[in-house]
PDB file with SEQRES, HELIX, SHEET and CRYST1 records, atoms N, CA, C and O in Angstrom:
SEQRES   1 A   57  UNK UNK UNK UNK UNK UNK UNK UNK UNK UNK UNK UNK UNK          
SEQRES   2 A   57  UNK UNK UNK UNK UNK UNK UNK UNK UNK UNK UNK UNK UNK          
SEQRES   3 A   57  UNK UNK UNK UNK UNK UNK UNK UNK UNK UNK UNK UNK UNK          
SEQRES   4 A   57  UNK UNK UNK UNK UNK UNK UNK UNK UNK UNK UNK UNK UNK          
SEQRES   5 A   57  UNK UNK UNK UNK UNK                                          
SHEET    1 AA1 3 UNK A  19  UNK A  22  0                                        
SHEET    2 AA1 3 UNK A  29  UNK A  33 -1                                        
SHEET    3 AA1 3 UNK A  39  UNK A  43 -1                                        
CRYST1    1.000    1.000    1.000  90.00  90.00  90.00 P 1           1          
ATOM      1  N   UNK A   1     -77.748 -91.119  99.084  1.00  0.00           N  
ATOM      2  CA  UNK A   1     -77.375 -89.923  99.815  1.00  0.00           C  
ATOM      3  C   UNK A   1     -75.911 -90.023 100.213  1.00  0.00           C  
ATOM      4  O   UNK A   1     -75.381 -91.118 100.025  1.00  0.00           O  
ATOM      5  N   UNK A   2     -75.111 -88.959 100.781  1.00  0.00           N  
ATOM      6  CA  UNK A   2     -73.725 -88.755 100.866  1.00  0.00           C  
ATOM      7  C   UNK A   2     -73.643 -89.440 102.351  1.00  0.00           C  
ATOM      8  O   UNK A   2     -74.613 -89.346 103.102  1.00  0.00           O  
ATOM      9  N   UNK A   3     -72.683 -90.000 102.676  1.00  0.00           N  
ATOM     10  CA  UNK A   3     -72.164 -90.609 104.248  1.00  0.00           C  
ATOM     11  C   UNK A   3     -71.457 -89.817 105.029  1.00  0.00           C  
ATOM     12  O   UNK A   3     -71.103 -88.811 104.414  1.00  0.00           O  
ATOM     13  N   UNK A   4     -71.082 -89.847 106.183  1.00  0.00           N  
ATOM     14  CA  UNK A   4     -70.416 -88.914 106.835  1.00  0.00           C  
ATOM     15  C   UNK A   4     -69.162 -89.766 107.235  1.00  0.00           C  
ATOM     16  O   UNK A   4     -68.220 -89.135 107.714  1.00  0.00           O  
ATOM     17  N   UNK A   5     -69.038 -91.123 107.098  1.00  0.00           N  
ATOM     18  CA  UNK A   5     -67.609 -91.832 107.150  1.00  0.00           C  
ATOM     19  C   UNK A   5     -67.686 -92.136 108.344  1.00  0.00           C  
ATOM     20  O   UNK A   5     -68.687 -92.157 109.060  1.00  0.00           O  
ATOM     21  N   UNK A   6     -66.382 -92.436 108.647  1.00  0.00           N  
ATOM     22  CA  UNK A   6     -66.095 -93.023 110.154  1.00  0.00           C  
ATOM     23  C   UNK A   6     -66.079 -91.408 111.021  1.00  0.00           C  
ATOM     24  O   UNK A   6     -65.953 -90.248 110.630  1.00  0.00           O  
ATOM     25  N   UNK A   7     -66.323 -92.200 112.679  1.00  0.00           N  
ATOM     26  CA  UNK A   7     -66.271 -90.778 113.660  1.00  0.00           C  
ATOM     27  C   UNK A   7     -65.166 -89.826 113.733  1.00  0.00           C  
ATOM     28  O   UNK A   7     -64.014 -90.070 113.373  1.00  0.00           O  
ATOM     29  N   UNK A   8     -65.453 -89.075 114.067  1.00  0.00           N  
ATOM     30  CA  UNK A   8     -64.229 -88.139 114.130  1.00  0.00           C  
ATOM     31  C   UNK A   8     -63.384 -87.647 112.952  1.00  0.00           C  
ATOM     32  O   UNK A   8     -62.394 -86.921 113.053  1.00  0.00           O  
ATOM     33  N   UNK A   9     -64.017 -88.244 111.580  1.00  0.00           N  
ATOM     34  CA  UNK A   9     -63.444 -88.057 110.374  1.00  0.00           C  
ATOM     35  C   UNK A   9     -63.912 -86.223 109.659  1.00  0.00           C  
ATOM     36  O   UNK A   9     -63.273 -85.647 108.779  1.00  0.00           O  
ATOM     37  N   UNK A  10     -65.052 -85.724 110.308  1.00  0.00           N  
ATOM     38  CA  UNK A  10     -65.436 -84.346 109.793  1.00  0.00           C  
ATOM     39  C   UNK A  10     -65.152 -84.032 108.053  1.00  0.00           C  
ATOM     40  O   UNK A  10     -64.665 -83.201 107.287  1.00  0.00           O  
ATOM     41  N   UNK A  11     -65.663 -85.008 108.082  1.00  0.00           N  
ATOM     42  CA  UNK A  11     -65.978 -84.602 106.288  1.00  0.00           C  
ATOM     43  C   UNK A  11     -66.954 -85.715 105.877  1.00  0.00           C  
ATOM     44  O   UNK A  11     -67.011 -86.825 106.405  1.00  0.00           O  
ATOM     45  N   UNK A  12     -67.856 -85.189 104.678  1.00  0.00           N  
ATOM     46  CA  UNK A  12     -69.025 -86.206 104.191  1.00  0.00           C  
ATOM     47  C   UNK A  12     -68.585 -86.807 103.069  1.00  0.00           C  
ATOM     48  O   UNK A  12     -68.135 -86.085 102.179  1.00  0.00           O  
ATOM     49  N   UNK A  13     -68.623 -88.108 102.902  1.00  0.00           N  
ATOM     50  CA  UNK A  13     -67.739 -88.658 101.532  1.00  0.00           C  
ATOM     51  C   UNK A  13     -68.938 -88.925 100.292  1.00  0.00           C  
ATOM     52  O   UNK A  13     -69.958 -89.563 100.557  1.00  0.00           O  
ATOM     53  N   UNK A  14     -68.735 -88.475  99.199  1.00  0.00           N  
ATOM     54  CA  UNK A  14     -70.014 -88.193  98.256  1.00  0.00           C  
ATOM     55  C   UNK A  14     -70.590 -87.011  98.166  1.00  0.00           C  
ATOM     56  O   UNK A  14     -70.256 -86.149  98.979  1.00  0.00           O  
ATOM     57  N   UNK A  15     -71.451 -86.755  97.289  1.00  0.00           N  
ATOM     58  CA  UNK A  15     -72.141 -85.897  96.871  1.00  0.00           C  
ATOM     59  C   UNK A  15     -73.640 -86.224  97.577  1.00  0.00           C  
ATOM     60  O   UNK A  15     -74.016 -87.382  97.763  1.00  0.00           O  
ATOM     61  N   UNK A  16     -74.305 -85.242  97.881  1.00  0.00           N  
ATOM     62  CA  UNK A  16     -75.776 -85.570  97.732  1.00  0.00           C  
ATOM     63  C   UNK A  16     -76.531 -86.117  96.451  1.00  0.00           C  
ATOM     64  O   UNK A  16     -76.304 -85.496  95.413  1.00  0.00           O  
ATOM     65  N   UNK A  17     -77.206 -86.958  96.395  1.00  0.00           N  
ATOM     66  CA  UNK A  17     -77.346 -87.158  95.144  1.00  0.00           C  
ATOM     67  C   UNK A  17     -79.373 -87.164  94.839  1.00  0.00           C  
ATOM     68  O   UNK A  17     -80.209 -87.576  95.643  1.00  0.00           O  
ATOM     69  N   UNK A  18     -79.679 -86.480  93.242  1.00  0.00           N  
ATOM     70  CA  UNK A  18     -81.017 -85.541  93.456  1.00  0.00           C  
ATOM     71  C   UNK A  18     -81.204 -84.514  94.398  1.00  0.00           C  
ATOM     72  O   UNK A  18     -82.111 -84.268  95.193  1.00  0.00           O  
ATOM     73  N   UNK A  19     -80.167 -83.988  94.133  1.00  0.00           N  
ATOM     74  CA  UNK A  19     -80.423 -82.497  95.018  1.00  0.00           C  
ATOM     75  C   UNK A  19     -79.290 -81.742  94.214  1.00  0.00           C  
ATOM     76  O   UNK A  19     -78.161 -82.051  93.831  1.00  0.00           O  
ATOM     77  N   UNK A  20     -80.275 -80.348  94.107  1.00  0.00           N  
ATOM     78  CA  UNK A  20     -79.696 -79.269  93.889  1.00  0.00           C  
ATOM     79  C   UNK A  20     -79.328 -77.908  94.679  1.00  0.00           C  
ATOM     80  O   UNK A  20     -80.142 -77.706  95.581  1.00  0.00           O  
ATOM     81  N   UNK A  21     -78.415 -77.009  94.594  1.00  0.00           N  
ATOM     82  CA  UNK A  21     -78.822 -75.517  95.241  1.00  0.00           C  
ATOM     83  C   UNK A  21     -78.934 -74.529  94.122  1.00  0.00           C  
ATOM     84  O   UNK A  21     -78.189 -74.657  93.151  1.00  0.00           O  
ATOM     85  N   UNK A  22     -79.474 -73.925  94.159  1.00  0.00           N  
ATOM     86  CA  UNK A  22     -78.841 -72.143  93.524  1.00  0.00           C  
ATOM     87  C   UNK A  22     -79.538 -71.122  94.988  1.00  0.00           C  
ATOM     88  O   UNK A  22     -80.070 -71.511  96.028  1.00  0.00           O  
ATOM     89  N   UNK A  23     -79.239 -69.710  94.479  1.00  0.00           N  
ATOM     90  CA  UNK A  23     -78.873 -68.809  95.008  1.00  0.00           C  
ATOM     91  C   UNK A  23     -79.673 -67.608  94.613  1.00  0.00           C  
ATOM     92  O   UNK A  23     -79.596 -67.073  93.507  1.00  0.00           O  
ATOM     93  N   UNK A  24     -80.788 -67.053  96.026  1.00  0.00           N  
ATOM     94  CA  UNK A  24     -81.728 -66.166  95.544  1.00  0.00           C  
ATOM     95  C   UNK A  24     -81.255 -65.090  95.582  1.00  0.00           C  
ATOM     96  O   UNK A  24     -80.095 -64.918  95.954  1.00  0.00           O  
ATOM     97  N   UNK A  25     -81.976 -64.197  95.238  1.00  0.00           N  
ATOM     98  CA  UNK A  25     -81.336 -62.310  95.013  1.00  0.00           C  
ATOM     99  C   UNK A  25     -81.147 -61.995  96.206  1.00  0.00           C  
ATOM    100  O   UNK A  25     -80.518 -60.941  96.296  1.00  0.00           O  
ATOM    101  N   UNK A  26     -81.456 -62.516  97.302  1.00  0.00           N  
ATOM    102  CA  UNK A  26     -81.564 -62.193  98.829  1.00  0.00           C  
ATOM    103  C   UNK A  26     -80.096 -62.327  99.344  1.00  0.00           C  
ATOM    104  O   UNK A  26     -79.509 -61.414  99.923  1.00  0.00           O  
ATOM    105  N   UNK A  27     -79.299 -64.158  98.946  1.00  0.00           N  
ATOM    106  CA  UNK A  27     -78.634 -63.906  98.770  1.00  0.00           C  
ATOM    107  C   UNK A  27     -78.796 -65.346  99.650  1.00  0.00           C  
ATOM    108  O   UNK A  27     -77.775 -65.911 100.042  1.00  0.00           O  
ATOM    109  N   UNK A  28     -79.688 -65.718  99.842  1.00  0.00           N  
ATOM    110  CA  UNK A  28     -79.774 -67.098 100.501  1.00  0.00           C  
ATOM    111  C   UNK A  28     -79.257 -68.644  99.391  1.00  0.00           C  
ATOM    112  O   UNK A  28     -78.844 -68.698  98.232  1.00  0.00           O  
ATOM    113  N   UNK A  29     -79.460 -69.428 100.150  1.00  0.00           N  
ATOM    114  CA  UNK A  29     -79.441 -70.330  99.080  1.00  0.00           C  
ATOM    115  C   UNK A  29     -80.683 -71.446  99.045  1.00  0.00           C  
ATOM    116  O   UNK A  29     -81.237 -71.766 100.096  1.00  0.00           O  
ATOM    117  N   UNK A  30     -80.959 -71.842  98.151  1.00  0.00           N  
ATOM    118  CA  UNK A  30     -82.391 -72.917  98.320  1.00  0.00           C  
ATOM    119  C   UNK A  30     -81.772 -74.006  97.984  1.00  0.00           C  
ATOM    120  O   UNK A  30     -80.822 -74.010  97.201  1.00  0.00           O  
ATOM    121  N   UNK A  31     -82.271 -75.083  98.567  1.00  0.00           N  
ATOM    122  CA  UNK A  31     -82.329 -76.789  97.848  1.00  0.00           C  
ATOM    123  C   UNK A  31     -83.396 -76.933  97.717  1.00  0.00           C  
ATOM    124  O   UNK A  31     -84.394 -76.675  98.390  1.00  0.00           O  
ATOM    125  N   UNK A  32     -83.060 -77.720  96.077  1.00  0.00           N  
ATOM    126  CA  UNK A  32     -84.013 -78.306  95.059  1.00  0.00           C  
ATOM    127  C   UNK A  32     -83.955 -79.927  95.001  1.00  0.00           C  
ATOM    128  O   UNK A  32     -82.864 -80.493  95.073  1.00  0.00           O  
ATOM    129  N   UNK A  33     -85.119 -80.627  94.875  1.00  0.00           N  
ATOM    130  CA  UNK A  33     -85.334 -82.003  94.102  1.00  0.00           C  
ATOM    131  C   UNK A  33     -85.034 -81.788  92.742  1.00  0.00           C  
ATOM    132  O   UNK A  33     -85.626 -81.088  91.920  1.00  0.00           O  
ATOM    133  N   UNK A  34     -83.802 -82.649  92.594  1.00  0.00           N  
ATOM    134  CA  UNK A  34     -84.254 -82.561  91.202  1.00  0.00           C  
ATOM    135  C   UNK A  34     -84.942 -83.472  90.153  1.00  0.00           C  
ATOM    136  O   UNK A  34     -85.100 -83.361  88.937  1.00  0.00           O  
ATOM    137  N   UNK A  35     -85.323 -84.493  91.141  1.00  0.00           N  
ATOM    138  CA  UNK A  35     -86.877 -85.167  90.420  1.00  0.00           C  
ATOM    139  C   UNK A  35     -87.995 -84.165  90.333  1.00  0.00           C  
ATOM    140  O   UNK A  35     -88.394 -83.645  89.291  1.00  0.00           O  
ATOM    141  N   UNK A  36     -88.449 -83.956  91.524  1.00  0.00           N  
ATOM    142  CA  UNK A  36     -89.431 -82.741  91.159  1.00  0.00           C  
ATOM    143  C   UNK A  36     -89.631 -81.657  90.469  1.00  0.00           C  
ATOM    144  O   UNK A  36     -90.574 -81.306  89.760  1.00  0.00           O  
ATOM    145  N   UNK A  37     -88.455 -81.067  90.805  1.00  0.00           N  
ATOM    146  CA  UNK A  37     -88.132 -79.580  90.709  1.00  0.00           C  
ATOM    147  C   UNK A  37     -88.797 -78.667  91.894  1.00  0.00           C  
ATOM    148  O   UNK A  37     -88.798 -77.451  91.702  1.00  0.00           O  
ATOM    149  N   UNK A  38     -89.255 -79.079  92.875  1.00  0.00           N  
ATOM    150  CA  UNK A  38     -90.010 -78.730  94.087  1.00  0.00           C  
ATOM    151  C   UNK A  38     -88.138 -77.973  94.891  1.00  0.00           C  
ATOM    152  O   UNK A  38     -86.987 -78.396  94.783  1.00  0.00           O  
ATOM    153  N   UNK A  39     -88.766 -76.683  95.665  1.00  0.00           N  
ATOM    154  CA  UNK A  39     -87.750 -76.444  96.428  1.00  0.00           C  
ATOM    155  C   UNK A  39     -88.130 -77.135  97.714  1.00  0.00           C  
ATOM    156  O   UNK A  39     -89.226 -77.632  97.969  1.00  0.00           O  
ATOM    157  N   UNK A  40     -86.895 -77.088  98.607  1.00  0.00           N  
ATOM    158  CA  UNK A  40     -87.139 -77.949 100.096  1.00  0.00           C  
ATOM    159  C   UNK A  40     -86.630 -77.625 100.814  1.00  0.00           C  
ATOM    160  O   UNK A  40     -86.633 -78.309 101.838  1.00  0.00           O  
ATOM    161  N   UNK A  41     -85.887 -76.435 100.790  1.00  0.00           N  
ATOM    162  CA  UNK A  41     -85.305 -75.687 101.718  1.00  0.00           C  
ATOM    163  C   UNK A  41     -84.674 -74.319 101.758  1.00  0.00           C  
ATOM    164  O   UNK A  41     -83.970 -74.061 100.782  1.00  0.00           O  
ATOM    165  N   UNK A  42     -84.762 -73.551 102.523  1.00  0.00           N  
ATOM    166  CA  UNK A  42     -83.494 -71.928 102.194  1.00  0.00           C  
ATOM    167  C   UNK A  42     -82.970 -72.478 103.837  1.00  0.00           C  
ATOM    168  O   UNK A  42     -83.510 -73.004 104.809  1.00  0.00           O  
ATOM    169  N   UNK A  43     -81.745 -72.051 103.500  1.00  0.00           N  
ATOM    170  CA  UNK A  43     -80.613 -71.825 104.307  1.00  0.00           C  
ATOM    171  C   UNK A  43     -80.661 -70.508 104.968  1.00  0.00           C  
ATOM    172  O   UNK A  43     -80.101 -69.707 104.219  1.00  0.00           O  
ATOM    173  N   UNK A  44     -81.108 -69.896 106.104  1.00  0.00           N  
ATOM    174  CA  UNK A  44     -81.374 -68.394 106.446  1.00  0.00           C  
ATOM    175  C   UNK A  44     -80.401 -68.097 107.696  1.00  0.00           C  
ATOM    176  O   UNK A  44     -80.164 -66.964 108.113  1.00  0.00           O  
ATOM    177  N   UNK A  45     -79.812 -69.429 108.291  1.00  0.00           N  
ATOM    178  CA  UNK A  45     -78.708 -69.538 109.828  1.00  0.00           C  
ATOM    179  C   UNK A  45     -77.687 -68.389 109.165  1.00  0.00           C  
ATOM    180  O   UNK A  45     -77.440 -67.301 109.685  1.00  0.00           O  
ATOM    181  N   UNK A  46     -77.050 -68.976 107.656  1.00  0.00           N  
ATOM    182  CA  UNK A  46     -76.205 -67.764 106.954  1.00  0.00           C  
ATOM    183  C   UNK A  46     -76.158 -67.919 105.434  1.00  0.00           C  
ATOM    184  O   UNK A  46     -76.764 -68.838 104.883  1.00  0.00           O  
ATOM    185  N   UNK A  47     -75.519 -67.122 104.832  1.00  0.00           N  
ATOM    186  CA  UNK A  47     -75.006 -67.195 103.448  1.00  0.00           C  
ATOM    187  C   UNK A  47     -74.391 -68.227 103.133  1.00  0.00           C  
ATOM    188  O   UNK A  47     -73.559 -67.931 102.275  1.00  0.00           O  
ATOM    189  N   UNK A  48     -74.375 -68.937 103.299  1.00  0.00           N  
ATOM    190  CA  UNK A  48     -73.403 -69.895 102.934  1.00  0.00           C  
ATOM    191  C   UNK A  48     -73.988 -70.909 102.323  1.00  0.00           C  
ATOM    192  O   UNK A  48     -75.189 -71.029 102.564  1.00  0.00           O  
ATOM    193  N   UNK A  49     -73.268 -72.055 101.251  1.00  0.00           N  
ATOM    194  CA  UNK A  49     -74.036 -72.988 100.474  1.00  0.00           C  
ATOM    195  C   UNK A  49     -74.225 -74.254 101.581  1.00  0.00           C  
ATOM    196  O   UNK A  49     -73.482 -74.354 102.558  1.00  0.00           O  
ATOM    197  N   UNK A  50     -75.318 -75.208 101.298  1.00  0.00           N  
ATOM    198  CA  UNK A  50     -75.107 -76.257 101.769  1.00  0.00           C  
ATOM    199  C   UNK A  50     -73.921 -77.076 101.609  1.00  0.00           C  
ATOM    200  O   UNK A  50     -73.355 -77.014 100.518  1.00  0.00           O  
ATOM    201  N   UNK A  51     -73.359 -77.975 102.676  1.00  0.00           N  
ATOM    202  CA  UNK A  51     -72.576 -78.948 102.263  1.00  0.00           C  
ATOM    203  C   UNK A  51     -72.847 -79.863 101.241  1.00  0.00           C  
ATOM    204  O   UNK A  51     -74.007 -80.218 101.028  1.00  0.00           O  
ATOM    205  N   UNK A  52     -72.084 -80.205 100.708  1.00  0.00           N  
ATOM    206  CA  UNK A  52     -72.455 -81.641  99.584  1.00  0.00           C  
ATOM    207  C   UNK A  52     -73.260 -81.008  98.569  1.00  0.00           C  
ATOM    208  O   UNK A  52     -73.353 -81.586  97.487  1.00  0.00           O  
ATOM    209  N   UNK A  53     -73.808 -80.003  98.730  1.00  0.00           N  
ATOM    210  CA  UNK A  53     -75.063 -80.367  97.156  1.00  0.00           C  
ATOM    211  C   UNK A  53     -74.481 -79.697  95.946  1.00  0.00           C  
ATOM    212  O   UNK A  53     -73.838 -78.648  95.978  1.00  0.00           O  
ATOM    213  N   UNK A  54     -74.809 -80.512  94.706  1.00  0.00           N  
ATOM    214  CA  UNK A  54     -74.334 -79.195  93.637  1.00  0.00           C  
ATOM    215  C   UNK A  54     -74.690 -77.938  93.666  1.00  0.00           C  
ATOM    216  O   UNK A  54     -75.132 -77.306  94.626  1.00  0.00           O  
ATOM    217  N   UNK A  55     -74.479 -77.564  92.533  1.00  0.00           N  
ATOM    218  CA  UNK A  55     -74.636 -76.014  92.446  1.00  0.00           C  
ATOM    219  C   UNK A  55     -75.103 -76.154  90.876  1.00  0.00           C  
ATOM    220  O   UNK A  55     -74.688 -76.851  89.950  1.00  0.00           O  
ATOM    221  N   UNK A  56     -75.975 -75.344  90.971  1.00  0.00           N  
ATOM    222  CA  UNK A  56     -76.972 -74.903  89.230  1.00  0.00           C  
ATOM    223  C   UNK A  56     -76.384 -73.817  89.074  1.00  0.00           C  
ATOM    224  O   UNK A  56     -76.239 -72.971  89.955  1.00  0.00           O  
ATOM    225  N   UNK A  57     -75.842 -73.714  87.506  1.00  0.00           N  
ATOM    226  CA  UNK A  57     -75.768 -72.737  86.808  1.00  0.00           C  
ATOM    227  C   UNK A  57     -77.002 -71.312  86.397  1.00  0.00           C  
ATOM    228  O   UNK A  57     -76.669 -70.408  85.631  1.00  0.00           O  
TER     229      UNK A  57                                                      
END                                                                             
C-alpha cells in the first residue's frame, strides 16, 4: 500500500497498489480490487477521484 511519509509532509509517496478506480454515469467514482474484480467503494462526499489509485481506461 502507498505511505503517507514523514509528518507534516501532505502528500502520499506511491501508488496504491491492487486497486483500481473508474467512473460511473452518475459521475461518482468506485474502487476496485483488482485481484477480485469486486468493487469496495463509491466516493459520494464529492466528484472527485480517490487519491493514489489508478485510473481504468
Amino acid at each position: 500500500m502507498a505511505t503517507n511519509g514523514k509528518a507534516g509532509d501532505n502528500r502520499r509517496h506511491g501508488a496504491v497498489k491492487s486497486r483500481s478506480q473508474t467512473k460511473t454515469p452518475s459521475g461518482h467514482y468506485v474502487k476496485r480490487d483488482a485481484e477480485t474484480g469486486r468493487f469496495m467503494d463509491v466516493k459520494t462526499s464529492d466528484k472527485k477521484p480517490f487519491k493514489g489509485v489508478r485510473k481504468e481506461k
